[in-house]
N, C-alpha and C positions, 0 to 999 in steps of 0.2 A: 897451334892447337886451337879447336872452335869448339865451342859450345852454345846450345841455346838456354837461354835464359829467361822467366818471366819476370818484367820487374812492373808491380801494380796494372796485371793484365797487360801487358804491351812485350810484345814479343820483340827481342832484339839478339845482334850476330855479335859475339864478341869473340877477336880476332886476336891471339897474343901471338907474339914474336920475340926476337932476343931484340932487348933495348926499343923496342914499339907497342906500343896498345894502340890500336884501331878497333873503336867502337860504332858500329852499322847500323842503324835505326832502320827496323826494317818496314817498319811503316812509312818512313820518310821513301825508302825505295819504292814502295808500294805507290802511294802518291804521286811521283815523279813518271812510274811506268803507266800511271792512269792519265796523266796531265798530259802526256806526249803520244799517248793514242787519241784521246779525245781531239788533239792537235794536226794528227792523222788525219782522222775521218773528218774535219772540219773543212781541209783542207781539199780532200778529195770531193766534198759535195760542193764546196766554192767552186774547185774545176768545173765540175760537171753542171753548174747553175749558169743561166744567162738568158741573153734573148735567142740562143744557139743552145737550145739544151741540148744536154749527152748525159750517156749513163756513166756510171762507176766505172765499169769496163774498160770504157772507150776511153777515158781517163788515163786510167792504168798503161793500157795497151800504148797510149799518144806517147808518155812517160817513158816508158820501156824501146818505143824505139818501133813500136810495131803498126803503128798510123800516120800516113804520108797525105800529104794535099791538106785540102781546108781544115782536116780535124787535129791537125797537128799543128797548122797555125795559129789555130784559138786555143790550144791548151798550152801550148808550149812558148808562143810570141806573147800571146795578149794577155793573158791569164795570170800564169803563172810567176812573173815579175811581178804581178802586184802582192801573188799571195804570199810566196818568198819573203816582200818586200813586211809584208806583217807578221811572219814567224820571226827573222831576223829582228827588227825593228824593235817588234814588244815584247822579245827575249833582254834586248840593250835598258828598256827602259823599266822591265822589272827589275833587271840585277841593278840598277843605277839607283831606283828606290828602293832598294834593298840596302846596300849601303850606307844612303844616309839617314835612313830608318835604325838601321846599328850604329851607328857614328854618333850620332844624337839621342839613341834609345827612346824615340819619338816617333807610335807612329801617323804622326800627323807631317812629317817631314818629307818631304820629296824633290826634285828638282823644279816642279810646275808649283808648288806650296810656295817656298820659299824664294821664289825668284831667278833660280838659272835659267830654267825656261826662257823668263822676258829676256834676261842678258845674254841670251844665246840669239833672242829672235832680231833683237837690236842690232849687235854682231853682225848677222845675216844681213839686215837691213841695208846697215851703210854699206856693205858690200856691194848690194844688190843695184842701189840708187846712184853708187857715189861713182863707181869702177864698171857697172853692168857685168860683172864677175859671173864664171861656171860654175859647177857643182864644186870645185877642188878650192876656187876663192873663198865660196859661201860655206864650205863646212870651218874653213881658217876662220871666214870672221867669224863665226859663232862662236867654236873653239875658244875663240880669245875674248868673248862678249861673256860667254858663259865664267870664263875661271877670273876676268876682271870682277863680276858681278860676287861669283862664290866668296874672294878675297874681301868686298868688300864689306859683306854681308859678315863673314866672320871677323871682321874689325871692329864692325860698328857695335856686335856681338861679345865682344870680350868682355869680361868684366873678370881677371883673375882666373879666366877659365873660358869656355865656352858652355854654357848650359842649353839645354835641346828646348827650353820654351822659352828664350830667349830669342834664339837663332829663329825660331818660326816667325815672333812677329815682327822681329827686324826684316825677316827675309820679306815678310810679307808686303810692310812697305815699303821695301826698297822693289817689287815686284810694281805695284802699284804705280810706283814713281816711275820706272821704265817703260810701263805701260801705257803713261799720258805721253814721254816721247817717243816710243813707237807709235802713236795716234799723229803726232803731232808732224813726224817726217811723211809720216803718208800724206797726210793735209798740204805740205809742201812740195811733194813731188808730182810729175809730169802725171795727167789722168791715169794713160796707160800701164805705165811704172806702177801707180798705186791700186788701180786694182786689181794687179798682179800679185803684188807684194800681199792687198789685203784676204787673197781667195788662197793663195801659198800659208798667209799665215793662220788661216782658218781649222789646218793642219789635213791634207788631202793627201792621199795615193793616187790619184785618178792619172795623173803626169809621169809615174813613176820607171822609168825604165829599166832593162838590163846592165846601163853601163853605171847607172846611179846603186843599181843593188849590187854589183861587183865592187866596187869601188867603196860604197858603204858596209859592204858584206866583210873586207876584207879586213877594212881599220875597227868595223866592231868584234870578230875573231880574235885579233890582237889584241886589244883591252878587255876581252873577256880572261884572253888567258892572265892577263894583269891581275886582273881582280880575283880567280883563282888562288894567283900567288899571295893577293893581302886579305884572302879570306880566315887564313888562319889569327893574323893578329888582329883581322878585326871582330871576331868572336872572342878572344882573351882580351879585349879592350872594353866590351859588352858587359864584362866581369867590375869595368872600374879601372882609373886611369894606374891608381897605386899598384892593385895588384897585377894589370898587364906589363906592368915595368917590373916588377919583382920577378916574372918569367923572362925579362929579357927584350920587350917589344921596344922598337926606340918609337915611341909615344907620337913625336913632332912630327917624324917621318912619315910614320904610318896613315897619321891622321891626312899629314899635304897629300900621300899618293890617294887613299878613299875619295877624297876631294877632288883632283885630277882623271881619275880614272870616271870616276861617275861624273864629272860636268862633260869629258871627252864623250862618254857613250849619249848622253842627250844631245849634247851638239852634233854628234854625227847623224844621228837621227832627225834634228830640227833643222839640218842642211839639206837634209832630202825629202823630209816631206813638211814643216812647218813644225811649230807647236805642237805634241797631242799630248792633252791634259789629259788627267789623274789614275794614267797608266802605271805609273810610275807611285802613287799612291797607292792603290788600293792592290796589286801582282801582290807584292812582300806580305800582305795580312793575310790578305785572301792562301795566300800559299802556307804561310802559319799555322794558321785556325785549321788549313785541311791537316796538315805533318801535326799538330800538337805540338810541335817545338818551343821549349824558352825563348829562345834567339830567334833571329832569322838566318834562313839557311840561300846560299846563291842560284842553286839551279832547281828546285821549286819556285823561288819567284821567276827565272826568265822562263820555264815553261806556263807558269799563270798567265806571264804577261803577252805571250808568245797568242794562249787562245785569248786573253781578253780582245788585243788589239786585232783578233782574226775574226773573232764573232762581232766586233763592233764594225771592223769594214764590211762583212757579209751584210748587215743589218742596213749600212748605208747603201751599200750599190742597189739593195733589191726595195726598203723603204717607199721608194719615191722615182716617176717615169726616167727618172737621170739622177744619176751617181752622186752623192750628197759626200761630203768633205768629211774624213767619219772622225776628224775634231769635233765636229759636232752633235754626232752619238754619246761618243766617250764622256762630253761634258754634259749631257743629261744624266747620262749612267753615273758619271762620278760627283756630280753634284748632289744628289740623293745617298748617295755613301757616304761623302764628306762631312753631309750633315749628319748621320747616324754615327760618324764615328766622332766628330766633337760631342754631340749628344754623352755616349761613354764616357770620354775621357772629361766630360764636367762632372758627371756623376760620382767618377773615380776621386776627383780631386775634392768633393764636397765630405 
């Protein structure tokens, strides 16, 4: 049975069943069908933008299957792996700041806040220096740079629990601290090595190919559909650790898979293009503030994060006569956020 219902002007589906209630926020759907055309169309005038301009059209047409010779090689070879490579990408690293924006109830929390980021870049690092490792070494050692760092980070963090403003400035130093030895190994490695390492970790698409976006494509598919499955107890844990146990959720569990699942989606991502700061911050609010939501909800942040990280490589490639590392967009963008949202939450706390 459905009916609509007004509840304080907000229009919503509520959906009953035998033994189910599903309730549809239909704004949040609203939202979601706005974030993913805007996504669209971002995406088709990236195609169509370059020193080879095309139309929309021609675009399409390449797409489709209906342009052969040069105009299919710039849309379909050169193109479009990078674009791909920023829908996938900053879909992984909204739902990842999503996560642990709900995990911590903080949101000043992120992977790049707190430190996975560094421990994923370090990871990478020694991969890269010590073994001269492929893409399938360097997403390993991040993998295991990132979830060494998360563990430690939440150790150093306990105190009888783990509190969300605790975990920040722990994370923070211990980001810090990773951060003079990621300086410090490139100081030490062969020129070449380091200024690979240090233009990789600048956090670039510009290198990005088809077999790095299949291969990333495919292991962030799979931890999405993860984080799907621990979407639900991690909205009943948003409630408080007591009464998500009183439902049933096993608390430990749930909290080590959030953990796993989100340092896995950054690492996969900091394996193939480097670091890219406060994607992963600012997706989950930004997709909030649009849905009106208590919580945070999973696929409004990976489509915010999806166009942040596609309007900020657009802004790099076209910026400046040669394609700029669009880490280094994101960190102008999100450094002026960062501060406006500490701003808030000092204000909140006074």
């Amino acid at each position: 049975m459905c009916e609509n219902r007004v509840d304080f002007g907000r229009p919503t589906l509520v959906v009953r069943r035998r033994r189910l209630g599903l309730r549809i926020d239909l704004r949040s759907i609203v939202v979601c069908v706005a974030l993913a055309v805007a996504v669209i169309v971002l995406a088709l005038v990236a195609l169509a933008t370059g020193s080879y301009q095309l139309s929309v059209g021609q675009v399409v047409s390449a797409l489709t299957g209906g342009e052969a010779g040069l105009i299919h090689e710039i849309v379909v070879e050169w193109r479009l792996p990078r674009m791909t490579a920023t829908v996938v990408f900053g879909a992984a690293l909204g739902v990842s700041g999503a996560m642990f924006q709900s995990l911590t109830r903080n949101p000043l929390a992120s992977p790049d806040v707190i430190g996975f980021d560094s421990g994923s870049y370090t990871g990478a690092l020694i991969v890269i220096m010590l073994i001269d490792g492929g893409y399938l070494e360097v997403a390993g050692g991040a993998l295991l740079g990132g979830i060494a760092t998360a563990m430690l980070v939440y150790v150093l963090a306990w105190r009888r629990g783990v509190q969300g403003f605790r975990l920040i400035v722990v994370g923070i130093g211990v980001s810090a601290m990773l951060t003079s030895v990621n300086t410090w190994m490139m100081l030490r490695a062969d020129l070449e090595v380091a200024m690979s390492a240090a233009a990789w970790g600048a956090g670039s698409l510009n290198a990005v190919s088809w077999d790095q976006v299949a291969l990333g494509g495919a292991l962030i598919a799979a931890l999405l559909m993860l984080a799907g499955v621990l979407s639900r107890p991690m909205r009943q844990m948003e409630l408080g650790d007591d009464t998500a146990a009183s439902q049933g959720v096993r608390i430990a569990d749930a909290r080590l898979g959030l953990i796993v699942v989100g340092v896995a989606l950054t690492a996969t991502v900091t394996a193939a293009s480097g670091p890219i700061a406060f994607i992963a911050l600012a997706a989950p609010q930004i997709a909030r503030r649009l849905g009106r939501t208590a919580g945070i909800t999973l696929a409004p942040a990976a489509l915010a994060g999806a166009l942040l990280l596609g309007a900020a490589d657009f802004v790099a490639q076209h910026i400046a006569p040669t394609p700029l590392p669009v880490g280094l967009i994101t960190v102008m963008i999100g450094g002026g956020y960062l501060g406006w949202l500490l701003f808030i939450e000092a204000r909140r706390r006074l």
